[in-house]
KEDOTI-971105 format. One line per 2 residues: number of its first residue (from 1); for each residue y, z, x of C-alpha. Coordinates in steps of 0.05 Angstrom, whole numbers, plus 5000, padded with zeros to 4 digits. Layout:
KEDOTI-971105
NUM> Y,Z,X | ...
//
This chain:
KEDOTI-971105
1> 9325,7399,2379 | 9352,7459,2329
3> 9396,7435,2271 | 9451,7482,2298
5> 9454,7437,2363 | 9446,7367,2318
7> 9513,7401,2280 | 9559,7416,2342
9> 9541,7350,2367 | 9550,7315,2312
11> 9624,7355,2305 | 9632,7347,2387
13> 9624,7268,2375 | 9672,7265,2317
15> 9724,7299,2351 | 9717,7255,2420
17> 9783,7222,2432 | 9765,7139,2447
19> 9793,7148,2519 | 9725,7195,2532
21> 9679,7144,2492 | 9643,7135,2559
23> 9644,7195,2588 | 9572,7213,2626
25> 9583,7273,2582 | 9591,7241,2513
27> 9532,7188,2534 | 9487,7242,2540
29> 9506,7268,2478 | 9497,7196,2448
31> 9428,7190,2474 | 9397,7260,2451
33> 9424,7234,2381 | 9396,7178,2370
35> 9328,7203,2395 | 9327,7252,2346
37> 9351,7214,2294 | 9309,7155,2301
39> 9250,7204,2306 | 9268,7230,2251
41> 9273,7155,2209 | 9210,7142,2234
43> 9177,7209,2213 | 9199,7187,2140
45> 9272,7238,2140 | 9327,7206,2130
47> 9379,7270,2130 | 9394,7266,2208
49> 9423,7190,2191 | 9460,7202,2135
51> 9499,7266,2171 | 9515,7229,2237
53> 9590,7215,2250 | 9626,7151,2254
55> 9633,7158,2329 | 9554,7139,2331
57> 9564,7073,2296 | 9600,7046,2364
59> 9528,7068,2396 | 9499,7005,2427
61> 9426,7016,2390 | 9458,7043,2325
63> 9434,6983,2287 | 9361,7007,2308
65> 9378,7064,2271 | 9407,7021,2213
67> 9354,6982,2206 | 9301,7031,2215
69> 9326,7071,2150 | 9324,7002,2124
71> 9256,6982,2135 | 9239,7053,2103
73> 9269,7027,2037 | 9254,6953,2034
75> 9221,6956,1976 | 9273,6982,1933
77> 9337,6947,1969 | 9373,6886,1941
79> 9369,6821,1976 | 9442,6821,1986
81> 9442,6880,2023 | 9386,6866,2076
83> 9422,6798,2080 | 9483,6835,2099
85> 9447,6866,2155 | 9419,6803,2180
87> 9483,6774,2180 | 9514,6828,2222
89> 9460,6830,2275 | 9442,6760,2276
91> 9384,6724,2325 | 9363,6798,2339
93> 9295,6834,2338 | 9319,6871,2284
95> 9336,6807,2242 | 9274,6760,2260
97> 9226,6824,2228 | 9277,6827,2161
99> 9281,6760,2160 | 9202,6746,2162
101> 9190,6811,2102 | 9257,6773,2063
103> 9224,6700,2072 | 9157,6740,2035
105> 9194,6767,1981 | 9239,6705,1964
107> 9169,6664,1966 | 9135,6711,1913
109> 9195,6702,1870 | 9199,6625,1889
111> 9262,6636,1904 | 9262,6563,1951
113> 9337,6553,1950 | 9351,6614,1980
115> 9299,6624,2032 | 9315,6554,2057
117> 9383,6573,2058 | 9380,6633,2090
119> 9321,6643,2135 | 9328,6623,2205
121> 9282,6549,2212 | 9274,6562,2277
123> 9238,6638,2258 | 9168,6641,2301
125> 9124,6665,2251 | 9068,6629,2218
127> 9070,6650,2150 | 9143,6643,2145
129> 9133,6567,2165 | 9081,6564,2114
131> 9132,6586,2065 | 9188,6546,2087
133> 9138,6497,2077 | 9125,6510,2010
135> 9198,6515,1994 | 9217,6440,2020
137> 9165,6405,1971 | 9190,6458,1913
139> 9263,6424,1929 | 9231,6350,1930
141> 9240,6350,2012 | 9164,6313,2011
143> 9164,6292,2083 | 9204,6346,2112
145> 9146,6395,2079 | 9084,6352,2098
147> 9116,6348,2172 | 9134,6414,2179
149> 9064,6437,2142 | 9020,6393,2189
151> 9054,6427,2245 | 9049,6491,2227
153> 8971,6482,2200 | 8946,6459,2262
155> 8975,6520,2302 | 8949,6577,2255
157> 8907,6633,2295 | 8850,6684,2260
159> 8850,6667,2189 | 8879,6625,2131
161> 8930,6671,2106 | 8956,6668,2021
163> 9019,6636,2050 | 8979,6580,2083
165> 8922,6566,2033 | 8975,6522,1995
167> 9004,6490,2053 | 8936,6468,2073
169> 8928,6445,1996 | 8990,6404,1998
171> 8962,6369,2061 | 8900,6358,2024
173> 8940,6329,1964 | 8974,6277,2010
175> 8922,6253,2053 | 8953,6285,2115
177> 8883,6323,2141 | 8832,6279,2160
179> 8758,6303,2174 | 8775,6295,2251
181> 8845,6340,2240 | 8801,6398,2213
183> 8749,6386,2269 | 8800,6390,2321
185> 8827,6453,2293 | 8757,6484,2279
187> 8742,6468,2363 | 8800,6491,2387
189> 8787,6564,2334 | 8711,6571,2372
191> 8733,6553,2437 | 8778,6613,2422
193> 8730,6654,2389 | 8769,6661,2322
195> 8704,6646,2277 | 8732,6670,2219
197> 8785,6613,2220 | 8736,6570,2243
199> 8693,6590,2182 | 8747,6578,2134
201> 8772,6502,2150 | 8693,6484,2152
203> 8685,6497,2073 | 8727,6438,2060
205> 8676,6390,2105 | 8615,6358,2091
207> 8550,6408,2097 | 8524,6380,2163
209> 8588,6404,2203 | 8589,6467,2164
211> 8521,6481,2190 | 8545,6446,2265
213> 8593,6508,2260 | 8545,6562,2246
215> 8505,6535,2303 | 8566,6527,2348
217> 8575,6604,2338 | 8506,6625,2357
219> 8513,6582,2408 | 8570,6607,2438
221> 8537,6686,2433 | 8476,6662,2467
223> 8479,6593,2493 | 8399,6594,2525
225> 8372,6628,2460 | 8411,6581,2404
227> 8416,6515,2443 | 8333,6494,2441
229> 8342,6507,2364 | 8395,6471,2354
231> 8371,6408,2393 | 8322,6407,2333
233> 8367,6405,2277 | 8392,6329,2245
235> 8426,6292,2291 | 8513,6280,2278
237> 8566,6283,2315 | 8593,6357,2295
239> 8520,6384,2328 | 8526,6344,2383
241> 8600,6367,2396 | 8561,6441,2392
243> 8510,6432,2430 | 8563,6403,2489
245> 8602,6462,2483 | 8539,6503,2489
247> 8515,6469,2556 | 8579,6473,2587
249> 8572,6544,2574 | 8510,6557,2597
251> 8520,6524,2658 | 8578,6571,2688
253> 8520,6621,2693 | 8447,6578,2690
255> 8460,6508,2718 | 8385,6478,2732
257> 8372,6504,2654 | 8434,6477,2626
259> 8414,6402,2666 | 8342,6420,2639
261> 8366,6419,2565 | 8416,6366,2574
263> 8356,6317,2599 | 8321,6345,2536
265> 8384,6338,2491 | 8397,6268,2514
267> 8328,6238,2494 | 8327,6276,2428
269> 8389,6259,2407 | 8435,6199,2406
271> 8499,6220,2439 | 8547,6160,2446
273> 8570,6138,2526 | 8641,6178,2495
275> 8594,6251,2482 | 8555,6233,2546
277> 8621,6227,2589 | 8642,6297,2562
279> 8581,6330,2578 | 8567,6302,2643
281> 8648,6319,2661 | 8630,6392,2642
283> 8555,6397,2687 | 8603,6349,2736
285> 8652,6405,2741 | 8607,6457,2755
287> 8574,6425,2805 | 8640,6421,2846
289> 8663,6488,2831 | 8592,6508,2870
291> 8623,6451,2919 | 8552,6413,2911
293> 8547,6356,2946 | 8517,6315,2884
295> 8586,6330,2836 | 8624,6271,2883
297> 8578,6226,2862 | 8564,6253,2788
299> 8639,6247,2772 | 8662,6188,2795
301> 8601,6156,2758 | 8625,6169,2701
303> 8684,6115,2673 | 8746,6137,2687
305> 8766,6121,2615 | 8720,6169,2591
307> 8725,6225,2645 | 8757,6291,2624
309> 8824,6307,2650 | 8791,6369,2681
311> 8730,6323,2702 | 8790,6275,2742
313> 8815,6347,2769 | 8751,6359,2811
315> 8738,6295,2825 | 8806,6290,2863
317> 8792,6361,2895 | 8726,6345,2915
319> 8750,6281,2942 | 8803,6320,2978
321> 8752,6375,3007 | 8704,6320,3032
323> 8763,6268,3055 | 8744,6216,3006
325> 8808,6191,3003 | 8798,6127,2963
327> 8765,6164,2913 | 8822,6208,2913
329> 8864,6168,2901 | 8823,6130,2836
331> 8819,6194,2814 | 8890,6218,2815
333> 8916,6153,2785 | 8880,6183,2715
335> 8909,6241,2722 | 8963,6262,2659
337> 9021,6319,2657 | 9065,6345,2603
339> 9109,6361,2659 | 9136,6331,2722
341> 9129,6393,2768 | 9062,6400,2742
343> 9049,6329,2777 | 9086,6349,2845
345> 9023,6374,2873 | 8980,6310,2859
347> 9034,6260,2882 | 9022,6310,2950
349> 8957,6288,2939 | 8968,6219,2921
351> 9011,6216,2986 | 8957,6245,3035
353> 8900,6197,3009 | 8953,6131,3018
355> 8972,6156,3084 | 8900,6165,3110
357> 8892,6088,3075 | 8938,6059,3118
359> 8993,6059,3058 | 9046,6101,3095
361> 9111,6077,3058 | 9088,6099,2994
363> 9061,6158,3024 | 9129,6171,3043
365> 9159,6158,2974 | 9125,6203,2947
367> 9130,6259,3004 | 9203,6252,2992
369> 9203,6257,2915 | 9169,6326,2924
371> 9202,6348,2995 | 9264,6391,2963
373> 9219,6431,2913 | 9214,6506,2944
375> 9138,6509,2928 | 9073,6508,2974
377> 9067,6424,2961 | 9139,6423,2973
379> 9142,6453,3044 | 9080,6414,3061
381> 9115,6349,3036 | 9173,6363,3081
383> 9124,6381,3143 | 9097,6311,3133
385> 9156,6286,3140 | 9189,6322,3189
387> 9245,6347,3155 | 9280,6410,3143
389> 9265,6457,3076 | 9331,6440,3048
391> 9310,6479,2989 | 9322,6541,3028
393> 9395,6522,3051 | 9433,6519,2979
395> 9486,6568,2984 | 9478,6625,2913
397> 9517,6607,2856 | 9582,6655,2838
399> 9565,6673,2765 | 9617,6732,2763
401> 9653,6704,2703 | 9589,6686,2664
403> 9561,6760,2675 | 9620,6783,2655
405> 9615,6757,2584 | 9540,6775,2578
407> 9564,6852,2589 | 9587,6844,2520
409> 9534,6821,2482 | 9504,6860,2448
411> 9431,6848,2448 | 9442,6851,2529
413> 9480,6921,2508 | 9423,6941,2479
415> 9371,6930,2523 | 9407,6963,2587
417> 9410,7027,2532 | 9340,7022,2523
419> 9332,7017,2589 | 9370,7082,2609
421> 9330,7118,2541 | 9262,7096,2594
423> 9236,7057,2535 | 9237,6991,2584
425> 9187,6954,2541 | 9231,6953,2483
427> 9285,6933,2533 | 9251,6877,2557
429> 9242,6849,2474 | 9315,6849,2468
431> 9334,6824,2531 | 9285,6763,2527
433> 9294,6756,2448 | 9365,6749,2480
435> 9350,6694,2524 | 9331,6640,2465
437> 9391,6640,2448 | 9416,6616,2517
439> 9427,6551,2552 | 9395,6553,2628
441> 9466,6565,2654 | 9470,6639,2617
443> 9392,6651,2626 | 9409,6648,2711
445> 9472,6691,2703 | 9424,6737,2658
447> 9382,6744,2717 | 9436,6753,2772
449> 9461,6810,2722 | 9389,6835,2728
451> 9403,6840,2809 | 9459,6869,2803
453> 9431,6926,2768 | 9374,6926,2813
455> 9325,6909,2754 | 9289,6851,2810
457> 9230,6851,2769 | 9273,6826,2705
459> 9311,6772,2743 | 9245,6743,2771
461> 9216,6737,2694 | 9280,6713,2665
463> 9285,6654,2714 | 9213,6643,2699
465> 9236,6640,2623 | 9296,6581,2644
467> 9243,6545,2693 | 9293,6536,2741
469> 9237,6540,2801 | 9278,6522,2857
471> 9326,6585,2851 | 9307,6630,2907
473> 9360,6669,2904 | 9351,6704,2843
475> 9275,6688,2841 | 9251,6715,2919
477> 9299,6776,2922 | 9294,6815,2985
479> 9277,6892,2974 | 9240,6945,2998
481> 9254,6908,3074 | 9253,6978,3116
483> 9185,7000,3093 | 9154,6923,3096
485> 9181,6909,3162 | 9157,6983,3180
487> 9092,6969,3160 | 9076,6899,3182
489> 9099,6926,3257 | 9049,6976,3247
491> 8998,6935,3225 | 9023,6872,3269
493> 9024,6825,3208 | 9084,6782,3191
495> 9131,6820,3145 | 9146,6753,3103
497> 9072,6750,3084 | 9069,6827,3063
499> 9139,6801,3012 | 9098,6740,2998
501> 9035,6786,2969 | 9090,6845,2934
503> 9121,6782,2903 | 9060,6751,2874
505> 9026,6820,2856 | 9071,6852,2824
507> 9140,6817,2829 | 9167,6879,2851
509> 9158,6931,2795 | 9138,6989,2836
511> 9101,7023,2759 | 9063,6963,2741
513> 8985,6972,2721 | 8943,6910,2718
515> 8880,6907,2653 | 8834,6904,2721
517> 8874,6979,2743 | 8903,6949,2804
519> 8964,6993,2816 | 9036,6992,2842
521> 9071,6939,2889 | 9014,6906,2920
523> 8967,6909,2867 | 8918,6966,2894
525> 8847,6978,2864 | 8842,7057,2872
527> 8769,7047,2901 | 8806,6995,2954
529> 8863,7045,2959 | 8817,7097,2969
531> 8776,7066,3019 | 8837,7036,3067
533> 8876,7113,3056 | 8814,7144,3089
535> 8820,7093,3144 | 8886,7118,3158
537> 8878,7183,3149 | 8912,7194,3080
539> 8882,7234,3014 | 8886,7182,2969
541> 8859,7216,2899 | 8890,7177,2844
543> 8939,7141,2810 | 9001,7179,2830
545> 8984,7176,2904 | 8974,7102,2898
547> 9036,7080,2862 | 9099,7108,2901
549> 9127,7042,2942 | 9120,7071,3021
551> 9041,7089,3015 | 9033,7027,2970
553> 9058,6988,3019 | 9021,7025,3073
555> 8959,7006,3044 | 8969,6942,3020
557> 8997,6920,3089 | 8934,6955,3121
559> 8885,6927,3078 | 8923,6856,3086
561> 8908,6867,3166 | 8840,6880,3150
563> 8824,6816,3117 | 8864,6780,3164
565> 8814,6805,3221 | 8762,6793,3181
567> 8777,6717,3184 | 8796,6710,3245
569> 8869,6707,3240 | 8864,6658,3184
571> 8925,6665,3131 | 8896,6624,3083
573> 8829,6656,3082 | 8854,6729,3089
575> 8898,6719,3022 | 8846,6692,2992
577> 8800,6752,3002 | 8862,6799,2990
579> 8863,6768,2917 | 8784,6753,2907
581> 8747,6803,2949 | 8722,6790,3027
583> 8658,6773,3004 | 8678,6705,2962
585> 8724,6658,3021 | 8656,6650,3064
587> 8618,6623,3004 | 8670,6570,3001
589> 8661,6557,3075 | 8663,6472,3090
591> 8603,6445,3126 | 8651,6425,3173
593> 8730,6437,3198 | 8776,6411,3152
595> 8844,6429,3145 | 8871,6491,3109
597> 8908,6449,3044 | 8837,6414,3037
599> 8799,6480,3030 | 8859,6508,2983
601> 8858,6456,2936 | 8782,6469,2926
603> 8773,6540,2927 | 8737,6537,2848
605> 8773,6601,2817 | 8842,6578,2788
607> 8877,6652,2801 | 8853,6650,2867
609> 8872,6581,2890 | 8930,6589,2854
611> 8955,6652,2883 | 8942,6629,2952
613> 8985,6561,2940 | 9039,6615,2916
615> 9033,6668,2971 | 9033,6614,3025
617> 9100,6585,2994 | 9125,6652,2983
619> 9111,6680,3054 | 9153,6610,3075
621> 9202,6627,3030 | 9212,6699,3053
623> 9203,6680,3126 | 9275,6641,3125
625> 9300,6706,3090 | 9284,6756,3136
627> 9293,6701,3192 | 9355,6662,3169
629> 9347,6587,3202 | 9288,6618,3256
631> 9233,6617,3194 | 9168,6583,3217
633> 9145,6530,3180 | 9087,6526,3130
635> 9037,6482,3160 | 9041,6521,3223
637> 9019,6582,3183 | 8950,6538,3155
639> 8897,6542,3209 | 8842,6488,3192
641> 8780,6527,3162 | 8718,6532,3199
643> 8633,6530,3167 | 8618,6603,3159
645> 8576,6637,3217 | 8528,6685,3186
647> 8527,6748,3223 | 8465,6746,3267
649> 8406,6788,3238 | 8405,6862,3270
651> 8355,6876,3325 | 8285,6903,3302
//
């Protein structure tokens, strides 16, 4: 943009009477300015700033520009004035960054009165914890530092950073890290990969789990080389956790050498019944992720006490799968959440195995705790009992007056300006930075604003971000219904499972790009995209093809038809191929029929058993949408699942 232009803009904004504040006109004018100004801030030239008028201050991301000449001068700006700016644009992006550099430079000054006085407690960063840490034993707060320092210690990620070394030396001084503290920390670092953390924290413990560590890490780059090795070293407790962690490892990919090693490991060394438990829950667990006939017996050999919570997970699915339904239900009993919902699914459980026991009135109890949840356990719960999916039947909330006041903030301000710039990942920071600072009542308004401006995508995450699961209004919105319903007629698939798919995929952003380069609404893999366009006739060559929403949704919805003839007409099995590949639902083919939430609950790959629960319920969902009080019900959607027929061998 030519200075000339910068200058009769700058002089066309000055002289812009209030009334015209919004004109499109002076908007547009608005935006081009602050693009090239902030460019220029960030290329280091400050000149474009310092001429703009006082009309550009009332500019919804002026602050950005603010605190972007700021940032360029840190070093040589008062406290008080970066405090001032902090104080203007509080619990913003903008302030949590100042606030983290200010919180650095009050610590090298040790400066503790002020930074606990005026850096945010709450602030998410590690090293300003560390300091704040620092700063409440400098003050004599003992137990508020060791509390806060314990906290913080045992989340820290990568490395020991300067302002943690003396938070972990405080915690030394006290007594508040045992041996078993640093182990837990130094597990949960390899499990995670971070060595160099790992590394660190072992060079304040004994030599023998310093060496366990150096071990742990070859073992965990090549678990078959490393492990034989390491079964020769002294036996202790930190090599046997290592050597556990290595044959869990090595048995995802080489099960009859990991069992091998583990016979070997177990005569060689003197694991205690506890180490034994945790091994045998790992080989356990891969055994029923291969559905194995032995891992029924293998885990539920193993004390209950002493089983793994993800050890009691299969031993309840594999009991489900094979309809053992008093082991089932031992195994679910063991079974610990953080979080109710997180249980709903298990009580389902819990519920099936008592009412297959004879035990129907507490089957029903519990059916009817989970019965008005709008998820996949939820509608089954209420198919068990007969009832109707009164989740689907709350009339939406009016949240006019709510939204109205959100308009006006101004981190919601600026995001919708970032938004119309096309920067939408900044606009997303501010809008969900935003959201922390809002009870669950303005968090749902947040999201119905979101709908309103057509932003679908933002509403669904943002009522994700309250957990308010059972609002399908703002969380199942209906778009894109001509070309769906268009499609699935084509394709003669139900249009509530092709909204189902679109809202699991991609949760309707039309752009999105998945780290495996599946594309658009439904999620395409170009070579899939490629493959089904052919089918159809269409030149599918890239990318752009594959994104716009009517030939997304032609493929997906043809592709979706393929699978589902693939199986038969099974739903179940169809989305399961649509999210795995065709090739993986008939190697998780029963020995015999069982029904369809049986084989669900033990398909072994998380995402994919996960995202068929969620596409099932979200089909069921969407069904009542498009079909207001005509919807079909889940369970009549869940075929039972058949043993795989092999295709008979072609004729010589």
């Amino acid at each position: 943009m030519s200075r000339l232009l910068l200058t009769l803009m700058c002089c066309a904004l000055s002289s812009t009477p209030p009334a015209l504040a919004e004109s499109p006109e002076n908007s547009r004018m608005q935006r081009q300015l602050f693009q090239q100004t902030y460019s220029d801030l960030q290329a280091g030239n400050p000149d474009t700033f310092a001429a703009l008028p006082a009309a550009m201050r009332q500019y919804p991301l002026y602050p950005w520009l603010e605190y972007t000449d700021l940032k360029q001068r840190l070093d040589t700006l008062p406290d008080a004035t970066v405090l001032d700016f902090i104080r203007r644009n509080p619990d913003s992006l903008m302030a949590d960054a100042l606030n983290i550099q200010l919180a650095k430079r009050l610590a090298a000054k040790q400066d503790w009165q002020t930074l606990l006085a005026t850096i945010p407690a709450t602030l998410d960063d590690t090293d300003t914890q560390c300091y704040r840490t620092q700063a409440l034993a400098a003050v004599g707060q003992k137990d508020a530092a060791l509390e806060l320092g314990k906290k913080t210690w045992m989340s820290i990620s990568k490395s020991l950073s300067d302002a943690c070394i003396p938070v972990t030396d405080l915690l030394r001084r006290h007594v508040m890290l045992s041996t078993s503290d640093y182990w837990e920390r130094i597990r949960a670092a390899l499990d995670k990969n971070q060595t160099t953390l790992a590394t660190q924290l072992a060079a304040a413990l004994p030599p023998e789990a310093q060496m366990a560590v150096t071990t742990w890490i070859q073992i965990r780059e090549a678990p078959a080389a490393a492990l034989p090795a390491a079964m020769q070293q002294p036996d202790n407790a930190y090599l046997r956790d290592a050597i556990a962690f290595g044959l869990e490892r090595l048995a995802k990919k080489e099960s009859q050498q990991a069992e091998a090693l583990w016979q070997t490991a177990r005569q060689t060394l003197k694991f205690t019944p506890e180490e034994s438990a945790k091994v045998e829950s790992a080989l356990g667990i891969q055994q029923a992720l291969r559905h194995d006939p032995a891992a029924l017996k293998r885990l539920a050999a193993i004390p209950a006490a002493q089983r793994t919570q993800d050890a009691n997970l299969w031993l309840a699915r594999t009991a489900a799968r094979q309809g053992e339904w008093k082991t089932l239900l031992d195994a679910t009993q063991h079974l610990q959440f953080e979080h109710e919902r997180d249980a709903a699914g298990w009580h389902y459980w819990q519920a099936r195995a008592l009412e297959q026991t004879g035990k129907k009135a507490k089957a029903t109890t519990l059916y009817t705790q989970i019965a008005p949840q709008a998820t996949f356990y939820g509608f089954l719960a209420a198919d068990r009992l007969g009832q109707t999916y009164t989740s689907l039947k709350t009339p939406a909330v009016d949240r006019s007056q709510r939204i109205a006041g959100l308009q006006k903030v101004a981190a919601i301000q600026r995001a919708f300006e970032w938004f119309a710039l096309g920067n939408r990942e900044q606009g997303r920071k501010e809008w969900f930075r935003a959201l922390k600072q809002m009870d669950k009542e303005g968090a749902l308004a947040a999201a119905d604003l979101a709908i309103r401006s057509n932003d679908h995508n933002l509403a669904i995450w943002t009522v994700a971000r309250a957990k308010e699961w059972d609002e399908t209004h703002l969380r199942f919105p209906v778009v894109h219904t001509d070309l769906v319903m268009a499609q699935a007629r084509n394709q003669g698939i139900q249009p509530a499972w092709v909204m189902g798919v679109i809202r699991r995929e991609s949760a309707f952003d039309a752009t999105v790009e998945s780290s495996a380069k599946a594309l658009g609404l439904m999620q395409l893999i170009p070579s899939t995209a490629k493959a089904v366009g052919t089918k159809l006739g269409l030149n599918i060559k890239g990318r752009d093809d594959i994104l716009p929403p009517a030939t997304n949704i032609q493929l997906g919805s043809a592709y979706l038809r393929e699978m589902l003839g693939k199986f038969s007409g099974n739903y179940a099995q169809a989305t399961a191929a649509y999210n795995a590949g065709p090739g993986r639902p008939p190697q998780w083919a029963p020995q015999q029929l069982i029904n369809a939430d049986q084989w669900i609950e033990s398909i072994p790959f998380t995402e994919t058993r996960e995202y068929v629960q969620a596409v099932m319920g979200y089909t069921t969902i969407y069904d009542e949408k498009l079909n207001p009080g005509k919807g079909r019900r889940l369970s009549e959607r869940l075929q039972p699942i058949a043993p795989h027929a092999p295709k008979p061998a072609p004729s010589p």
